[in-house]
C-alpha positions in Angstrom: 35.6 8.6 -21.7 35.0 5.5 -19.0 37.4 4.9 -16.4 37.1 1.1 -15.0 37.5 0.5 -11.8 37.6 -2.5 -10.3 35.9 -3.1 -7.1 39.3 -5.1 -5.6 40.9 -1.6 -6.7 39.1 0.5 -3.8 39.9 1.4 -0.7 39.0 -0.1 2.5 38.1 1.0 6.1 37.7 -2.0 8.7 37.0 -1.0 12.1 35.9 -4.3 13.3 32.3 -3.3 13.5 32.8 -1.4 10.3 34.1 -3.0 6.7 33.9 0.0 3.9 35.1 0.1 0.7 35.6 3.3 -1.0 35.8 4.5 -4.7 37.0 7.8 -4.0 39.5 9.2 -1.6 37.5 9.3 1.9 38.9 9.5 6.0 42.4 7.4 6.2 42.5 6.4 2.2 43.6 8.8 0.0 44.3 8.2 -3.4 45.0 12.0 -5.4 44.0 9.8 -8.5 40.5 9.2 -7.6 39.1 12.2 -5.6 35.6 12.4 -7.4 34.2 12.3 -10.0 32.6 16.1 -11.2 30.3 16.6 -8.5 30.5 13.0 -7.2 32.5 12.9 -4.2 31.8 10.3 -2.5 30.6 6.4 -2.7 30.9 4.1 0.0 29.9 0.8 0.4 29.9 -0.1 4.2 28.9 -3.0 6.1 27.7 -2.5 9.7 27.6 -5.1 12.6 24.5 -5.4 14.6 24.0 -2.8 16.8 26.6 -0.6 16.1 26.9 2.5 13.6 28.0 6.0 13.2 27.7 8.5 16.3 26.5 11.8 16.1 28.6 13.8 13.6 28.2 17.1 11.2 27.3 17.9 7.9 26.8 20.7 5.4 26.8 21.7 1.8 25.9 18.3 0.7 23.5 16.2 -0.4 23.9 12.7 0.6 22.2 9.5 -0.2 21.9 6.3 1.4 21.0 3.2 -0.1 19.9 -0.1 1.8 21.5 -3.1 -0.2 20.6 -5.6 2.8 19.2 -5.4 6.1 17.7 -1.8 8.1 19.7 1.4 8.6 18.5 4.4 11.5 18.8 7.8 10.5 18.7 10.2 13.8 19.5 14.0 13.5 19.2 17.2 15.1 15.6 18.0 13.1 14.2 15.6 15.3 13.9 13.4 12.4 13.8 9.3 13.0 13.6 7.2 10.3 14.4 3.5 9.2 15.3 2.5 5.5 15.0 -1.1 4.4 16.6 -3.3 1.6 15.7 -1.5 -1.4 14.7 1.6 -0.2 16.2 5.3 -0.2 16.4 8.4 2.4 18.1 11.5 1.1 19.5 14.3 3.4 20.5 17.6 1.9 22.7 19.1 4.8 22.2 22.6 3.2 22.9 25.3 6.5 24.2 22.1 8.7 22.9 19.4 10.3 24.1 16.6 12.9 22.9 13.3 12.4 23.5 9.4 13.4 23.0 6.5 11.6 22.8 2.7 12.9 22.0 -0.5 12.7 19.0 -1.2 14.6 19.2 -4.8 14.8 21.3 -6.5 17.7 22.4 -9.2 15.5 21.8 -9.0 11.6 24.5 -7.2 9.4 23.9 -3.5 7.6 24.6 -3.8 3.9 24.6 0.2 2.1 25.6 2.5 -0.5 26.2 6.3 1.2 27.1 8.3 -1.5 27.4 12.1 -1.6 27.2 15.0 -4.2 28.6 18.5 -3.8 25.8 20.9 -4.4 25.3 23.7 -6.8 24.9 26.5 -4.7 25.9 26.8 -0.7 23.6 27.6 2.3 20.5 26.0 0.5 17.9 25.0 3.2 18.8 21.6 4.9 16.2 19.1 4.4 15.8 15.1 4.8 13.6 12.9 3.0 12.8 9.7 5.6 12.4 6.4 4.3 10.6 4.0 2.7 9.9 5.8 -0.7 9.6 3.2 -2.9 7.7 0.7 -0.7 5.2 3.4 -0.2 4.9 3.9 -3.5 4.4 0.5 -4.8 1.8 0.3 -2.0 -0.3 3.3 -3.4 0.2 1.7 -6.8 -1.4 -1.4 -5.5 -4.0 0.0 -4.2 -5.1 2.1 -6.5 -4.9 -0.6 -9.2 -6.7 -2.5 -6.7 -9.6 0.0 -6.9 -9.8 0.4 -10.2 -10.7 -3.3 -10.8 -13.6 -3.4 -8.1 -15.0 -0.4 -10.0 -15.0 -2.0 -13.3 -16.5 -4.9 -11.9 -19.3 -3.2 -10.3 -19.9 -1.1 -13.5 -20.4 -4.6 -15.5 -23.4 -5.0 -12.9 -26.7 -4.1 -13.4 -27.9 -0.4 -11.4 -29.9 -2.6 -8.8 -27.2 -4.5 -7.8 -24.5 -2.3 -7.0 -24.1 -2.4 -3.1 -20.7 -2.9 -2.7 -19.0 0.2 -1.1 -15.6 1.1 -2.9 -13.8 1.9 0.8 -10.5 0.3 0.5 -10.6 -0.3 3.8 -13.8 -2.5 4.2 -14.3 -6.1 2.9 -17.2 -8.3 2.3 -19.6 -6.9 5.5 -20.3 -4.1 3.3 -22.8 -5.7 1.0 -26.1 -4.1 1.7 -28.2 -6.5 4.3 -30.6 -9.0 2.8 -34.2 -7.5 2.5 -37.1 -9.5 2.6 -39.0 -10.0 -0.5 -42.0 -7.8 0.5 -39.0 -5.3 1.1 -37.5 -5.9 -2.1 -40.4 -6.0 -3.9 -41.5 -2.4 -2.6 -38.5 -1.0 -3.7 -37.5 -2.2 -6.6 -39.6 0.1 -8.9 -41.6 -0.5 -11.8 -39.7 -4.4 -12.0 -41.2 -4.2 -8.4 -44.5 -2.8 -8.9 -45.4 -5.1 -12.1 -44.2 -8.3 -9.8 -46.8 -7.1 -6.7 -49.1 -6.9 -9.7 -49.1 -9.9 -10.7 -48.6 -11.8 -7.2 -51.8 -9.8 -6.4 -53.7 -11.4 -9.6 -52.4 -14.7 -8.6 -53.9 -14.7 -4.9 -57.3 -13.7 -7.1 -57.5 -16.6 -9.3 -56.3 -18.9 -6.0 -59.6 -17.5 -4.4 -61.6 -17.9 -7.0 -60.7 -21.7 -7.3 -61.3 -22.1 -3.8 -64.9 -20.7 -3.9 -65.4 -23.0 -7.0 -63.9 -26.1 -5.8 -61.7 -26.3 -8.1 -57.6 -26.5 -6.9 -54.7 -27.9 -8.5 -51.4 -28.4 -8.1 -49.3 -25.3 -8.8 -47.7 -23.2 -6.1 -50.2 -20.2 -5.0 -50.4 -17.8 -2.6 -52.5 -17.0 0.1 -52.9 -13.9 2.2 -49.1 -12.8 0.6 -48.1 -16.3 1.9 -46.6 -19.2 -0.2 -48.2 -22.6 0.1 -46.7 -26.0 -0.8 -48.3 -27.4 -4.1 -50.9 -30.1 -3.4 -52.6 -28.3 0.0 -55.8 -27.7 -0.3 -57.2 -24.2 0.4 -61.2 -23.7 1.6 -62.8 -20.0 1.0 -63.5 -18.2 4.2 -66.7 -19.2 5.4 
């Protein structure tokens, strides 16, 4: 069975720095008809002021979430744990043994917009435990980046062996190509593709000597003592 309630139908808290509205009986409003529901005990929807909030108080046996509809929210407690959630994020603190905590608005001037809503656990005494924020940003970032990856891999696997310098560390850019070799270097170590091109520069020095010692010269690009000379410059033999 569903029970509607409208959201004009809550209850409400304001405290001048503090506008709540409450679906279930909570602090000054209490209403025996809405008291929970099952192990729901508790949703909230506050609105804080800038730089104001809730001072150090206690918890225990429960697990409460917080949910940022709309500017930042603190969380301080006696763990030693500080953390700020954003708009669209989630921290979860399960009070467990007990626990004193804080939360504020860290801003001196932009509202706090969030959903605190707590659940009665299944057993008491569990171990007390918070969960700081920023889950889901975090995750969409690892998502990112590993989809990231995965694209600059297939992309170097479409290249040919010879040609794969690029480094897949997400955190380096273009200055990891490998540094451009000369073609003597290049040529050395590029295998038998480099081995058969020294071959056949090698033969084509030869028959640019031997036109030289006959007279003979025309006007294709040769080379000359592993140089490369413009078309049309005559070359003499060595006397």
């Amino acid at each position: 069975m569903i029970t509607r309630r409208p959201a004009a139908e809550r209850g409400v808290s304001s405290l001048g720095w503090l506008d709540s509205r409450h679906t279930f009986s909570f602090g000054e409003y209490h209403d025996p008809e809405h008291m929970g529901f099952r192990s729901l005990r508790v949703i909230n929807d506050d609105r804080v002021l800038g730089g104001a909030g809730f001072g150090r108080h206690p918890h225990r046996d429960m697990e409460i979430f917080s949910y940022v509809l709309a500017g930042q929210l603190t969380h301080e407690d006696s763990l030693g744990t500080s953390a700020t959630t954003g708009a669209g994020e989630l921290q979860k603190m399960s009070a467990g043994t007990g626990i004193l905590h804080s939360e504020f608005n860290p801003s001196p001037t932009e509202p706090v917009r969030f959903l605190q809503v707590w659940i009665v656990p299944e057993r008491r005494g569990a171990a007390t435990v918070v969960r700081a924020a920023g889950l889901r940003r975090r995750r969409q970032a690892r998502t990112a980046e590993a989809d990231r990856l995965a694209r600059r891999k297939a992309r170097l696997d479409r290249l040919p062996s010879g040609r794969r310098d690029l480094r897949l560390d997400p955190g380096r850019g273009r200055s990891d190509r490998a540094p451009h070799r000369g073609r003597a270097e290049r040529l050395a170590s590029g295998g038998a593709r480099g081995r058969r091109r020294q071959r056949a520069a090698a033969g084509r020095r030869g028959r640019g000597r031997d036109r030289g010692r006959g007279g003979d010269h025309d006007s294709r690009r040769v080379g000359v003592g592993g140089l490369a000379v413009r078309p049309g410059l005559k070359q003499y033999p060595a006397p």
